[in-house]
C-alpha positions in Angstrom: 53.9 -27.5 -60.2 53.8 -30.0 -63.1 55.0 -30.9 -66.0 54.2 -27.9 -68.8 52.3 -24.5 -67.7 48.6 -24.7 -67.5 48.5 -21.0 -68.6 50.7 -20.2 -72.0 53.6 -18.6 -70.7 53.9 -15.2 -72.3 58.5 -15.3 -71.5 60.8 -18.2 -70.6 61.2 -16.8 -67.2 57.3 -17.6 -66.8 57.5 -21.1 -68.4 60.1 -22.0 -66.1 58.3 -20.9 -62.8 55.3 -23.3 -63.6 57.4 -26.3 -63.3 58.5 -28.7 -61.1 62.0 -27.4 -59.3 63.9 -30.4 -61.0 62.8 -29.6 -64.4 63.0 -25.8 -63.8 66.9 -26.5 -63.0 67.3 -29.2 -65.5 65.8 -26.1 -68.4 67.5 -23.5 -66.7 70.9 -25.3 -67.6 70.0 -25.7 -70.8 69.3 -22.3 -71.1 72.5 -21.4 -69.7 74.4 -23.4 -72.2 72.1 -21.9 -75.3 73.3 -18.4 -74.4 76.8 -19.0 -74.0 76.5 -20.8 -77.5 74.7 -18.1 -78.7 75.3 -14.9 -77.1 73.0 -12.8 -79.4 70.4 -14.9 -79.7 66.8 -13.4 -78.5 64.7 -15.5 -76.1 61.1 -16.0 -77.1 58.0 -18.4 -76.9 57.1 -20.2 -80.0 54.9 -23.4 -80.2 54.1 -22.5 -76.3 58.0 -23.6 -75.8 60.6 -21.6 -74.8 62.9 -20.7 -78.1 65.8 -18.5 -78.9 66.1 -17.2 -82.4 68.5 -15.0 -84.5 67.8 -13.1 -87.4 64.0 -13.2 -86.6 64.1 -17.0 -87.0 64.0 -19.5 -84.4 66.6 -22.4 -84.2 66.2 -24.7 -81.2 63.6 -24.9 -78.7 63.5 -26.3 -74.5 60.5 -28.1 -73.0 59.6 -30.3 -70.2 57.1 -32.9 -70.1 55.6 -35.3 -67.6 58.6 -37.8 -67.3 61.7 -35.8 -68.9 62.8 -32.8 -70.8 63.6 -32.1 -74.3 65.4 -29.9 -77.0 63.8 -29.7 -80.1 65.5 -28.8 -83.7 68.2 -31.3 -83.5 69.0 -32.1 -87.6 69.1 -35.3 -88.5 72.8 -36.1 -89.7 73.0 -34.8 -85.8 71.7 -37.9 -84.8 74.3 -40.4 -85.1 76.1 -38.5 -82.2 73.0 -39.0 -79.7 73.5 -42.6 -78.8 72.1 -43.9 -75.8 69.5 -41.1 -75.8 65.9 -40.9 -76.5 65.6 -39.5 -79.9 62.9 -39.0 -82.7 63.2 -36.8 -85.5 64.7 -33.7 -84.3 64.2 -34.2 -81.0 66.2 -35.2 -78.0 64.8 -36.5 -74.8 66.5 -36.7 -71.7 65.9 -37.7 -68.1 65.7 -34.7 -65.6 68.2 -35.8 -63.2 71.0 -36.9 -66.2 71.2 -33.4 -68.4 72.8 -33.1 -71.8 77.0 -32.4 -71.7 77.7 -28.9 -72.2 80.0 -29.6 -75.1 76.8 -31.4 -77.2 74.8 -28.7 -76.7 77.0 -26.1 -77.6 77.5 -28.3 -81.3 74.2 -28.7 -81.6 73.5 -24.9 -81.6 76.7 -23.8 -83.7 74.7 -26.1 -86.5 71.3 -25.2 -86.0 72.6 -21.1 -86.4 74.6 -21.8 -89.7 71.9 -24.3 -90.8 69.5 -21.2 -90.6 72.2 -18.7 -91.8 72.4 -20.9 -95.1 70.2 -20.3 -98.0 67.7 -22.4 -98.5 67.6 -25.0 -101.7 66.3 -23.4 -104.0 66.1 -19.8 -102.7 69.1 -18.5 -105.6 66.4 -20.2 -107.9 63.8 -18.4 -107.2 65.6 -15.1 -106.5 66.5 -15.4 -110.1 62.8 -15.8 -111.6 62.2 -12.8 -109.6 64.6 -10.5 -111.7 
């Protein structure tokens, strides 16, 4: 049991059985915490990662790699709250034994769902040259 699942994992459940026990509870957590946040959300796989989306689109995503795990789709003005952990642009990395408090989680999905629900600059735009 490694790091990532040698064969693409067709559910979350299936991702999470090819890994390590550590990073299996460490994503599993995560994925606790997502749900709660989220209670209609669907899970998926999308870019071989486990995902959860609403409305048909995806707004964070859970991985595990060799020496920590991840959650991807963090926004940027998001960032400034992440001190002291390992970020790059819209992602956060954390060890496997130290997992991410509840409470950020849970913020960090509230935005990513009304970032998605929000129209898109420039969508009213367009809509209009439609007419």
């Amino acid at each position: 049991m490694g790091s990532k699942p040698r064969v693409k994992a067709k559910t979350i459940d299936e991702y999470l059985a090819a890994l390590s026990a550590d990073k299996r509870a460490a994503l599993e957590r995560l994925r606790m915490v997502i749900r709660e946040a989220a209670p209609g959300a669907e899970e998926c796989i999308n870019y071989q990662l486990p995902a959860f989306r609403l409305d048909g689109k995806c707004f964070i995503w859970i991985g595990a790699a060799a020496n920590h795990c991840a959650i991807y789709g963090a926004n940027d003005d998001f960032m400034d709250q992440l001190k002291g952990y390992d970020t790059s642009s819209g992602t956060i990395r954390f060890p496997v034994d130290e997992p991410l408090p509840a409470a950020l989680v849970r913020k960090l999905v509230k935005l990513r769902i009304a970032r998605n629900a929000a129209p898109k600059r420039g969508a009213a735009r367009k809509a209009a040259r439609r007419r």
